[in-house]
N, C-alpha and C positions, 0 to 999 in steps of 0.2 A: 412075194414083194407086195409090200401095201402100197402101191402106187400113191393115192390121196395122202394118207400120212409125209410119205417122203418128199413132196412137190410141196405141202403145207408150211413142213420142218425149212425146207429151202427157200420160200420165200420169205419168212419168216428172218432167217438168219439172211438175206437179200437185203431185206426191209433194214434190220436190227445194223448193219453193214455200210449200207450205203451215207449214213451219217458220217463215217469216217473216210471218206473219200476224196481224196487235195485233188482239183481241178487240174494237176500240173504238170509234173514230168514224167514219163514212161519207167516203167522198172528196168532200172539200169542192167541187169545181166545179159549174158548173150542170147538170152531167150525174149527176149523183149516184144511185148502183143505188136500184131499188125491188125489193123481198123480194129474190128471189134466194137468198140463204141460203148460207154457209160461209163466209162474211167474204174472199171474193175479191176483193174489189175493195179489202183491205187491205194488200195485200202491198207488205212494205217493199224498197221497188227504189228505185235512183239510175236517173232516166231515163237513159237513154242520148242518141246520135243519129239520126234518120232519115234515109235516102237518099230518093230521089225516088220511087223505087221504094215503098218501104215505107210512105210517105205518104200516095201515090197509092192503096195498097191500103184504109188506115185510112176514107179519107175516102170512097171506093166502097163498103165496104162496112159503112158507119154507113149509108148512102143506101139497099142492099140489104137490110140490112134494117128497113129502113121500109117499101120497097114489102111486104115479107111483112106488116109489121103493117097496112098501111092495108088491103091486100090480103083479109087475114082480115078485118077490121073491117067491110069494103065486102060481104062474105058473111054475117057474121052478119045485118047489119043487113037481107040479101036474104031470107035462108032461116031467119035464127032458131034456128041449130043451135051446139051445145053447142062442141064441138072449135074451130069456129074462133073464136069469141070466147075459151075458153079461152087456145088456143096466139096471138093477138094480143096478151092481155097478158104472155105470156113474150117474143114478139118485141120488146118494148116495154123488158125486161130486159135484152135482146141491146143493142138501141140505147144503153141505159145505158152498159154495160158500153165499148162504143167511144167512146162519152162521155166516157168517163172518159180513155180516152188519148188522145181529141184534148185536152183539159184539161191532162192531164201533159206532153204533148207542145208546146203552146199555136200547135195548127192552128185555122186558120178550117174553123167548121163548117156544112159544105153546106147539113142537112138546112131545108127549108121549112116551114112550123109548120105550113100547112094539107095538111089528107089529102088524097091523091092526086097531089102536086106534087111535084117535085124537079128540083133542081139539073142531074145530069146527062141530056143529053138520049137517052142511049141505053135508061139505065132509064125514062125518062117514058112511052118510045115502048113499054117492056115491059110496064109497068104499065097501058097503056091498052088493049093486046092481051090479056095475060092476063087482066084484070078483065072486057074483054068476053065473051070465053070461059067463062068462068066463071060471065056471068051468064045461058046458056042454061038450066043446071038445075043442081040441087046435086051430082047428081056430077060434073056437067064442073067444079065450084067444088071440091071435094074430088084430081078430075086436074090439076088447076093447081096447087094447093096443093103435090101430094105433087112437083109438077116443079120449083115454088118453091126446098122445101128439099134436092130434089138438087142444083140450083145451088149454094144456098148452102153445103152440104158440098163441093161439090170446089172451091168459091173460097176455101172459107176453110183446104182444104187446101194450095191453092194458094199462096195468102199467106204459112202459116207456112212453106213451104218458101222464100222468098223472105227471110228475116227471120231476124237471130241475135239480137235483143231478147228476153230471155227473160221477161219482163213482156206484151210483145207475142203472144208465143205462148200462154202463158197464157188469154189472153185469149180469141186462136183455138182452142184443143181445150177452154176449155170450152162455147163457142157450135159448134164442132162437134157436141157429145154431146148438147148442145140439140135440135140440128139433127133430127139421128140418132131423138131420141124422137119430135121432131113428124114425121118421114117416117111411123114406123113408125106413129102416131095416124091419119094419114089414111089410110094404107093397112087400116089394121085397119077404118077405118070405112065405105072403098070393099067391104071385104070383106065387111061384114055388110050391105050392100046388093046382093051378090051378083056382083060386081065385080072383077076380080083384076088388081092393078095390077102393070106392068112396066116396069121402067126406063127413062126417055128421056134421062136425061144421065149416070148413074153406070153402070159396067160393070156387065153381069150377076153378077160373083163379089161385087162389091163390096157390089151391092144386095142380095143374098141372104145375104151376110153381117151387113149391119146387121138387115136384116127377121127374120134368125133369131138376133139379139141379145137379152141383157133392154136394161130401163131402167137407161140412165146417171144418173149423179147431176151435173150441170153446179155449176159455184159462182156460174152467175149464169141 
């Protein structure tokens, strides 16, 4: 993944985006953002069409991230610690946010109401592994976490490179820069526990360039 290209591309289409954004009512489906803040999820697009392809990505990764929220949630509620109940209700924003374009898009949506379940069975199988792990001690809950949202950045780099919906990408680089803050939050937290975390899914240039990033501003 070329990191820099892809953060470029998405502020880019952020920038190009943000002209078409009514000051006004929330996107009526039942997906509807909570805070978040910039009025991104106003942006006046003519939906386009989906490929199978690009569908396929939507509905995986509405489901991904929910394992991150249940994930975090399943932590707070073990260890009581700030960060993950934090970043579980920004992942809860993320989930909106793809909400909103299976809505516009009018996909059947995966996700399953109760915590810890889902649809597809290869994340079921992730979310039961990493949760266990994680519930050894809180920093193995904080290592899981930080491997969560390296996932979730190169999928969701993934995706937008798969996709010429520019409603669609939107969507993705701002749940990337999401992403990007909640890496650097567990990592700073593994750090002040004396800790120094390194990358298990994102290249070494890549991780070291978001960890020596500031904070993004996402619009959801």
């Amino acid at each position: 993944m070329d990191r820099r290209i892809l953060i470029t591309a998405a502020l880019i289409i952020l920038a190009l985006l943000s002209a078409g954004c009514s000051g006004g009512e929330g996107g009526g489906g039942p997906h509807g953002q909570q805070g978040g803040g910039g009025g991104g999820n106003n942006v006046a697009v003519t939906p386009g069409s989906l490929n199978a392809t690009e569908t396929a990505d939507i509905l995986y990764l509405r489901e991904e991230e929910k394992l991150a929220r249940d994930a975090y949630t399943h932590f707070s509620d073990l260890y009581g610690t700030q960060v993950f109940s934090n970043i579980a209700a920004s992942e809860q924003t993320h989930m909106d946010a793809l909400g909103t374009l299976i809505d516009r898009y009018a996909l059947d949506d995966p996700v399953r109401p109760a915590t810890g379940e889902f649809t597809n069975a290869t994340l079921q199988q992730t979310y039961d592994r990493l949760t266990a792990e994680g519930s050894a001690s809180e920093i193995e809950a904080l290592k899981v976490a930080a491997r969560i949202e390296e996932t979730d950045i190169v999928d969701l780099a993934a995706a937008s490179a798969r996709t010429d919906n520019t409603d669609v990408r939107q969507v993705y680089a701002s749940l990337m820069m999401g992403s990007e803050n909640h890496l650097r939050s567990f990592v700073r937290n593994l750090g002040q526990s004396g800790v120094e975390y390194r990358p298990a899914v994102l290249s070494d240039d890549d991780y070291d360039e978001i960890i020596g990033g500031g904070t993004l501003v996402p619009s959801y």
